[in-house]
Phi, psi and omega in degrees: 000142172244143188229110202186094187285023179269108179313310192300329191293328208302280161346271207314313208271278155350308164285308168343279164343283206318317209292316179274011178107016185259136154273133221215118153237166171217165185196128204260006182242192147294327174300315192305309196304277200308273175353267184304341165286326153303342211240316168225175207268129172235153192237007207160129193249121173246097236215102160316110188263026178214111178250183174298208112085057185047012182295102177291093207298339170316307182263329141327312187297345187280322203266307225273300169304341182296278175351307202229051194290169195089341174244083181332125156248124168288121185263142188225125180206129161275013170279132137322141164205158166274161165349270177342305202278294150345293187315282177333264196341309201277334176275347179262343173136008159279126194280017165174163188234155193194123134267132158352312206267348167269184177289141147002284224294334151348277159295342149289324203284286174342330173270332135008270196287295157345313179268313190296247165319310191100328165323123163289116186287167178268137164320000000 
């Protein structure tokens, strides 16, 4: 599942997935998101970390593991963060972190290794 309140991110990123074999729902607020983790077997989060409306992907993801355990996330951002900050995310339970600002192909290998291997990819 992708989480992204950016439509276009929704479009691009979303057809991409499909395009290397991925089953891709996507939902651009939080409720659509909760709705379909009810509705379907989801294997893989990929969570947008500055959503609209002051929604914060961080603390959701916090909210997602209680709520949803078991189910790995991928934190996705076009925001810069530092080490540091990287580090905090990746220390609350995200099993990898990808910025926007790299190629697709980024995020595929990272979703790759999360589903795949079980291996945590490096930020």
């Amino acid at each position: 599942m992708l989480v992204d309140d950016e439509e276009d991110v929704l479009l691009v990123i979303g057809k991409y997935l499909r395009q290397q074999g991925a089953k891709v729902l996507t939902a651009q607020e939080t409720t659509r998101a909760l709705e379909l983790l009810d509705e379907n077997k989801v294997g893989l989060i990929i969570l947008d970390v500055n959503l609209s409306a002051g929604e914060d992907g961080v603390e959701l993801m916090s909210f997602l593991q209680v709520n949803y355990p078991g189910i790995p996330i991928i934190l996705y951002t076009g925001f810069p963060h530092d080490e540091t900050q990287v580090k905090d995310m990746l220390s609350k339970g995200a099993a990898c972190y990808v910025n926007k600002g790299q190629p697709a192909e980024a995020l595929w290998f990272a979703v790759q290794q999360v589903r795949g291997s079980g291996n945590k990819p490096k930020p």
